[in-house]
DSSP file (Angstrom, degrees, kcal/mol; ACC not computed):
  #  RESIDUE AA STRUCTURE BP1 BP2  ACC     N-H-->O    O-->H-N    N-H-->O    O-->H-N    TCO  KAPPA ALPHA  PHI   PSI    X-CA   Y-CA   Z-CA
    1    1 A X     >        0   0    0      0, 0.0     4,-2.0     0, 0.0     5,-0.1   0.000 360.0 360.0 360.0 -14.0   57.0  -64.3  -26.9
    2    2 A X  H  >  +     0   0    0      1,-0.3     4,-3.5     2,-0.2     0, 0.0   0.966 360.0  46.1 -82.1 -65.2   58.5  -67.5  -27.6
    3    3 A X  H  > S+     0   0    0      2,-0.2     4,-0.7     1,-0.2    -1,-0.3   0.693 105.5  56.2 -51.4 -32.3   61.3  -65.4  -29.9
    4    4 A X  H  > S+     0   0    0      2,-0.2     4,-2.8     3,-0.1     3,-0.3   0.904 111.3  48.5 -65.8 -49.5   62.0  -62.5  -27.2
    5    5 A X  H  X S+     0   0    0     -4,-2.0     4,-2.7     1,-0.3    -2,-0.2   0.832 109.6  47.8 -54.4 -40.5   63.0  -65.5  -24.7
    6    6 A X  H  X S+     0   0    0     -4,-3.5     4,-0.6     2,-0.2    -1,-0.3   0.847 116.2  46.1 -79.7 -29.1   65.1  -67.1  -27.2
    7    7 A X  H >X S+     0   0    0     -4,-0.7     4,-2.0    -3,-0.3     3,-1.3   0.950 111.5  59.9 -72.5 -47.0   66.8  -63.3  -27.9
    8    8 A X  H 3X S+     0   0    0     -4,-2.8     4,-1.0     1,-0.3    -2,-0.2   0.845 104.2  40.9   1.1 -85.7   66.8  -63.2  -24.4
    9    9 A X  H 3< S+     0   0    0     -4,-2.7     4,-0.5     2,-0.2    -1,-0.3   0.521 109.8  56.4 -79.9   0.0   68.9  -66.0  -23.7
   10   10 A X  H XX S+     0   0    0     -3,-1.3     3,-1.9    -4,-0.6     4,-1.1   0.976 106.4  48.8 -69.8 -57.2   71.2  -65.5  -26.2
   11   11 A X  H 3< S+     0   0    0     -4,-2.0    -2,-0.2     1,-0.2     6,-0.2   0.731 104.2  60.4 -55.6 -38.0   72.0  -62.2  -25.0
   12   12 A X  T 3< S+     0   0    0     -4,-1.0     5,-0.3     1,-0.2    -1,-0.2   0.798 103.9  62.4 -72.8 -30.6   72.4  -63.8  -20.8
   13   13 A X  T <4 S+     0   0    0     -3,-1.9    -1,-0.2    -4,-0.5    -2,-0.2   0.860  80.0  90.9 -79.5 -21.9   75.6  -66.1  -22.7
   14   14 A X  S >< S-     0   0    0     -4,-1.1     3,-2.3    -5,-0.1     2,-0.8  -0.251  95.3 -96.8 -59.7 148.0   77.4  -63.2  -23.5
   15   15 A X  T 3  S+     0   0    0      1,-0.2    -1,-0.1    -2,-0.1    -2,-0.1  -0.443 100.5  28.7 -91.8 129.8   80.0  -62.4  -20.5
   16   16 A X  T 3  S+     0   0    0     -2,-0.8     2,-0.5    -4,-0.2    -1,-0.2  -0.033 102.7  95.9 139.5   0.6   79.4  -60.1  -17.9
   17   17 A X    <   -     0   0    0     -3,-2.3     2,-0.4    -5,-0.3    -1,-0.0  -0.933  42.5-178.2-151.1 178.2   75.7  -60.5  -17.9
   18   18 A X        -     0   0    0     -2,-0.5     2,-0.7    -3,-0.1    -5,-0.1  -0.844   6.7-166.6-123.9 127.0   73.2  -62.3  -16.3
   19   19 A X        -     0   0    0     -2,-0.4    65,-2.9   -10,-0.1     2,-0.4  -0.895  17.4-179.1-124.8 116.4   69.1  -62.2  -17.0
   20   20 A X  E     -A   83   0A   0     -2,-0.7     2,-0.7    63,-0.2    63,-0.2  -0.819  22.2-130.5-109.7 153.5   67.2  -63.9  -14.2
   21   21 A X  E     -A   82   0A   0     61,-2.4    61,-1.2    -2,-0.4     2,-0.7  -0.850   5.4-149.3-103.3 128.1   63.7  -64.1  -14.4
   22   22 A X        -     0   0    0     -2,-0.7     2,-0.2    59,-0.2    59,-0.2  -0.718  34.5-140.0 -87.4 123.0   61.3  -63.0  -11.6
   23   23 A X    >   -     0   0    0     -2,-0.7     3,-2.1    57,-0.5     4,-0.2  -0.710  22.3-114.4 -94.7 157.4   57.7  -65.7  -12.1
   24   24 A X  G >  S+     0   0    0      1,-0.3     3,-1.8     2,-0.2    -1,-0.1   0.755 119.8  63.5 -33.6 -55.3   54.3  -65.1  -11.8
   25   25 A X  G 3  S+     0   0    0      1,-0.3    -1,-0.3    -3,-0.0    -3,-0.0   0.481  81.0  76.9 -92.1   0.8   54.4  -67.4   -8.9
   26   26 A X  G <  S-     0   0    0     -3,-2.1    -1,-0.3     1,-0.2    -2,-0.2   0.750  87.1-169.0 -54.8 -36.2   57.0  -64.7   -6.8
   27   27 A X    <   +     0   0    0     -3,-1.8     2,-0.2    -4,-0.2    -1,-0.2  -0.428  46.8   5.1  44.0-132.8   53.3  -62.9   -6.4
   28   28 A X  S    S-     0   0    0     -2,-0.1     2,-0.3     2,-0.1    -4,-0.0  -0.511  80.6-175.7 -94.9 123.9   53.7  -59.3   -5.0
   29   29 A X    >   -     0   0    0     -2,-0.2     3,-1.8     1,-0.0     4,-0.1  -0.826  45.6-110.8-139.8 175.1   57.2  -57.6   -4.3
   30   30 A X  T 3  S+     0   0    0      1,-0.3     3,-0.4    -2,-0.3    44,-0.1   0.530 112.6  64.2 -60.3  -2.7   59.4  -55.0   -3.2
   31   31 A X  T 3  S+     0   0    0      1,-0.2    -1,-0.3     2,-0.1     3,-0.2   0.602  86.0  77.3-121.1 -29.2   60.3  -54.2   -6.8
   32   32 A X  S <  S+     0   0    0     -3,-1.8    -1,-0.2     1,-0.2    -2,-0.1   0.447  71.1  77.7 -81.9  -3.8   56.6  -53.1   -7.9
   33   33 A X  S    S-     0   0    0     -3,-0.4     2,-0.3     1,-0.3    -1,-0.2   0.997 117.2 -35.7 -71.2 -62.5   56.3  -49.7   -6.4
   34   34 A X  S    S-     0   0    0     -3,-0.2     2,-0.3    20,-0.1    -1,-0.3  -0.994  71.0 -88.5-154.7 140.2   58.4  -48.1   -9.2
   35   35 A X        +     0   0    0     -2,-0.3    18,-2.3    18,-0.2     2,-0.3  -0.409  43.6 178.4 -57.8 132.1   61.5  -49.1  -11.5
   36   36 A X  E     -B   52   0B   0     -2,-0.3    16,-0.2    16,-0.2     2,-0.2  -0.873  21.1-156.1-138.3 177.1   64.9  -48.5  -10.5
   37   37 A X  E     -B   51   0B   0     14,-1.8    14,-1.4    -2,-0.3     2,-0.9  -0.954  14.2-143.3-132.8 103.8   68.3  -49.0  -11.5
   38   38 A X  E     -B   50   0B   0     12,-0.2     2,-0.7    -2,-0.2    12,-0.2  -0.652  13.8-166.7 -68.0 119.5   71.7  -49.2   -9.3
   39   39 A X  E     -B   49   0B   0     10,-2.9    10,-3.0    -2,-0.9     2,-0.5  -0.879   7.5-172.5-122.2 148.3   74.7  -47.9  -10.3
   40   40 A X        -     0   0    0     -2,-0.7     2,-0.2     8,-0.2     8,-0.2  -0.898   3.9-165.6-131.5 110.5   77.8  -48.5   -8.9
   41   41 A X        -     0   0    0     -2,-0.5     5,-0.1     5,-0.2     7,-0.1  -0.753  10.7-156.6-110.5 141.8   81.2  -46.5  -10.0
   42   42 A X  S    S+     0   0    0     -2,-0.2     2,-0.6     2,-0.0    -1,-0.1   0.288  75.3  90.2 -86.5  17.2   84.6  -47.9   -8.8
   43   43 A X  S >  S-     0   0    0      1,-0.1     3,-2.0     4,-0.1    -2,-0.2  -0.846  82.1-136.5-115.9 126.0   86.3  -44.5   -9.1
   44   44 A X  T 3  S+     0   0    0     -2,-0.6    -1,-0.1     1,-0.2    -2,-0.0   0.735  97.3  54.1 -54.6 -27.8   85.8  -42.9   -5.4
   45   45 A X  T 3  S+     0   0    0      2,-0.0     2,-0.9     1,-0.0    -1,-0.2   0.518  93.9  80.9-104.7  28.6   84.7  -39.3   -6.2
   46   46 A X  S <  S-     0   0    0     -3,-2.0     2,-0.3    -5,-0.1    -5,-0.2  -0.877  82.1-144.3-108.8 124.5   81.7  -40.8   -8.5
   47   47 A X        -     0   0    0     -2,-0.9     2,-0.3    -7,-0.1    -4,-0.1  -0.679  14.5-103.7 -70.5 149.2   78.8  -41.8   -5.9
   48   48 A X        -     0   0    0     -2,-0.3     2,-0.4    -8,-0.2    -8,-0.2  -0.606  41.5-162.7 -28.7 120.6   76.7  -44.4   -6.1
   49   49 A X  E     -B   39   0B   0    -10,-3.0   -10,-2.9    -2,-0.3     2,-0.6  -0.897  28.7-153.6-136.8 146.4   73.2  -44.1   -7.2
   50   50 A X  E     -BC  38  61B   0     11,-2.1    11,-1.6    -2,-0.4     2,-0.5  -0.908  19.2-162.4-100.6 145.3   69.8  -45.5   -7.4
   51   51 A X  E     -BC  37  60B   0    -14,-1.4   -14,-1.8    -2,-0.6     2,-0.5  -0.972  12.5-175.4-111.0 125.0   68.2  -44.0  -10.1
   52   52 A X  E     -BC  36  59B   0      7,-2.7     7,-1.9    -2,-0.5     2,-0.3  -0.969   8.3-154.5-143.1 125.3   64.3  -44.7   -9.4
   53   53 A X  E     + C   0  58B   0    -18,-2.3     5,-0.2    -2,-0.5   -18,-0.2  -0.806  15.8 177.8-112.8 142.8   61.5  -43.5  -12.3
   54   54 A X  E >   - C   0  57B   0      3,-2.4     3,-2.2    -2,-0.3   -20,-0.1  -0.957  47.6 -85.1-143.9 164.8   58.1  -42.8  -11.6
   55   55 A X  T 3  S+     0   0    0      1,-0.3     3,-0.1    -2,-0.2    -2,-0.0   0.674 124.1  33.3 -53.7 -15.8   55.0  -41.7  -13.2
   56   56 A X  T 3  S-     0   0    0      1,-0.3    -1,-0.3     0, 0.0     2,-0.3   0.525 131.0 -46.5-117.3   8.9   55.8  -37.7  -13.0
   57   57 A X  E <   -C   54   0B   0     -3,-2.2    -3,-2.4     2,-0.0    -1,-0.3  -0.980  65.4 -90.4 153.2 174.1   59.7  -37.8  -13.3
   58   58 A X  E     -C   53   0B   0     -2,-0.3     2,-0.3    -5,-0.2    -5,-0.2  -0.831  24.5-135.9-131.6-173.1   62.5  -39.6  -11.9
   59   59 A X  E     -C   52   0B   0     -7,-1.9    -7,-2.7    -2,-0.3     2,-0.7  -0.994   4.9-150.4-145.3 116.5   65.0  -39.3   -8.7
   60   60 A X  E     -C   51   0B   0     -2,-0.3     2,-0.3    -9,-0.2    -9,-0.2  -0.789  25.8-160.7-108.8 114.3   68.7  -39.8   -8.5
   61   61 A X  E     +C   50   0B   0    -11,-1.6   -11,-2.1    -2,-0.7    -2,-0.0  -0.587  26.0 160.5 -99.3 160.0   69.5  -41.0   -5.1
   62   62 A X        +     0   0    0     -2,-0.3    -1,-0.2   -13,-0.2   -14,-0.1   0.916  32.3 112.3-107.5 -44.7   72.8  -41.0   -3.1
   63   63 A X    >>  -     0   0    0      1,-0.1     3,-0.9     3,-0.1     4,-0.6   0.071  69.5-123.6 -50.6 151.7   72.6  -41.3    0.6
   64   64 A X  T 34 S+     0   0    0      1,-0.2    -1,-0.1     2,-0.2     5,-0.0   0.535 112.4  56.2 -62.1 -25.2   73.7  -44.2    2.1
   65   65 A X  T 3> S+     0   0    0      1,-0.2     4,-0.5     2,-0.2    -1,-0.2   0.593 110.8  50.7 -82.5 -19.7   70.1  -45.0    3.9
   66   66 A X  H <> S+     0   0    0     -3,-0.9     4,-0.9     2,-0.2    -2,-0.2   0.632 119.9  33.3 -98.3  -9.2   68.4  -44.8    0.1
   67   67 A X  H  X S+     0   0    0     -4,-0.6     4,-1.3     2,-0.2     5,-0.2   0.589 109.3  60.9-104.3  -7.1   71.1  -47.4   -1.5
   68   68 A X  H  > S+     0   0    0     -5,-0.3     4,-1.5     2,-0.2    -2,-0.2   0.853 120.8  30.4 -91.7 -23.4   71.4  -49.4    1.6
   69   69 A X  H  X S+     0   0    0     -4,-0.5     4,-0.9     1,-0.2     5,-0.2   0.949 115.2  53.3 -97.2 -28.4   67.1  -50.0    0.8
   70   70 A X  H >X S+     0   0    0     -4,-0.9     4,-1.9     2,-0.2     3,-1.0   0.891 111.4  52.4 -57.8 -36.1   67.0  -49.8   -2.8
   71   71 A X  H 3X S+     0   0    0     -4,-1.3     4,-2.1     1,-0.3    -1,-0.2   0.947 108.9  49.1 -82.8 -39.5   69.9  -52.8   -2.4
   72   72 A X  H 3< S+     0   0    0     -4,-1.5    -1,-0.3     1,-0.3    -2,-0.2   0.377 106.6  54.6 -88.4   3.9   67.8  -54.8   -0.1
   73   73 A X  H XX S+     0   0    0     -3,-1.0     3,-2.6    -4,-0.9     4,-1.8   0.855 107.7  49.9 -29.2 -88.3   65.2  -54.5   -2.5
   74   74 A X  H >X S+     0   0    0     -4,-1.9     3,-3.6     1,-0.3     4,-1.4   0.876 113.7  44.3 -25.0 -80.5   67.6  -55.9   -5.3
   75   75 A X  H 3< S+     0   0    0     -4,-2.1    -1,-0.3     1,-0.3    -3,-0.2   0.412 112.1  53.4 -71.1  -1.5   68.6  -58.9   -3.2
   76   76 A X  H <> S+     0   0    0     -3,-2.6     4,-0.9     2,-0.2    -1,-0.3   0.679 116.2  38.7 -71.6 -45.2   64.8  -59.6   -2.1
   77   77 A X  H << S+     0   0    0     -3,-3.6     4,-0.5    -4,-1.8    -2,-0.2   0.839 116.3  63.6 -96.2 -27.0   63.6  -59.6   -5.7
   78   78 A X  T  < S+     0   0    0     -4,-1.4     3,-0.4     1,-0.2    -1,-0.2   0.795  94.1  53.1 -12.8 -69.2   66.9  -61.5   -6.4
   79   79 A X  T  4 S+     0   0    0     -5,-0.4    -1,-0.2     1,-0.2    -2,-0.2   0.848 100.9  60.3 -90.2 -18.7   66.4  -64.1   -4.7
   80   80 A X  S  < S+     0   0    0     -4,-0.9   -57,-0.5     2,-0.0    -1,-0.2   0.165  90.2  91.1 -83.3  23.8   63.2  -65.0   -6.2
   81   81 A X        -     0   0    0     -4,-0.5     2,-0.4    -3,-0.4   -59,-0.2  -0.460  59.7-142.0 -71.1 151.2   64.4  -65.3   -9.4
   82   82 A X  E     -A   21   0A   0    -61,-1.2   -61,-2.4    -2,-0.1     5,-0.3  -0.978  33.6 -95.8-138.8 149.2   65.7  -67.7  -11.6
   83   83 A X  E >>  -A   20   0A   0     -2,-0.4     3,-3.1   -63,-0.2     4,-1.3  -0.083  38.0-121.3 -44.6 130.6   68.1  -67.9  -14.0
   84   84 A X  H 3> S+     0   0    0    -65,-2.9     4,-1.1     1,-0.3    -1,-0.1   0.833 112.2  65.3 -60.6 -27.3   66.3  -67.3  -17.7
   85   85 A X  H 34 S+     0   0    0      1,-0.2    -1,-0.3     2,-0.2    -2,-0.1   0.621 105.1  41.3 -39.6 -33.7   67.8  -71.0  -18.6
   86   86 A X  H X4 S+     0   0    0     -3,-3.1     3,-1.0     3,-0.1    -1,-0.2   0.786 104.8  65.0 -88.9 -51.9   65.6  -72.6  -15.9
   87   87 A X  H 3< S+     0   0    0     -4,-1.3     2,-4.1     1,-0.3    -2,-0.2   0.756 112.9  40.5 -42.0 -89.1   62.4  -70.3  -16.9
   88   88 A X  T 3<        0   0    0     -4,-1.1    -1,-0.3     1,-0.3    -4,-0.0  -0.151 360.0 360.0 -72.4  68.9   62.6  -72.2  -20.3
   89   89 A X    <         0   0    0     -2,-4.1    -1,-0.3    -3,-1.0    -2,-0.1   0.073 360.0 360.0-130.4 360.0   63.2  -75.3  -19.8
């Protein structure tokens, strides 16, 4: 595992992205019902979407009431993270 962390963090120096790490010690979070993904296009006739996989299929959603909770999700699980630079240390 020691070697996926160290690819890890190589990969978090490149720019534009960021790898935070969620701990053990976050316990139980909004984020564990199922994975999702937000995408967010700057061109106006492309929506926004949460893309959210589950055990028979997955769902792309648009309305504004399913990105406005899938984002408050994000910034929940967000904010109990830490940057992967602080996990290893």
């Amino acid at each position: 595992m020691a070697e996926q962390r160290a690819h890890l963090a190589g990969l978090g120096r490149r720019v534009r992205v960021e790898i935070r790490i969620l701990p053990w010690s976050a316990g139980a979070h909004a984020a564990m019902v199922s994975p999702f993904t937000l995408l967010d296009f700057a061109d106006p006739d492309d929506p926004d979407i949460a893309y959210v996989e589950s055990h028979v299929g997955a769902r792309y959603l648009e309305r504004p009431e399913e990105l406005a909770e899938y984002r408050r999700i994000f910034r929940l699980i967000r904010e109990q993270s830490v940057p992967i630079e602080e996990h290893l240390r």
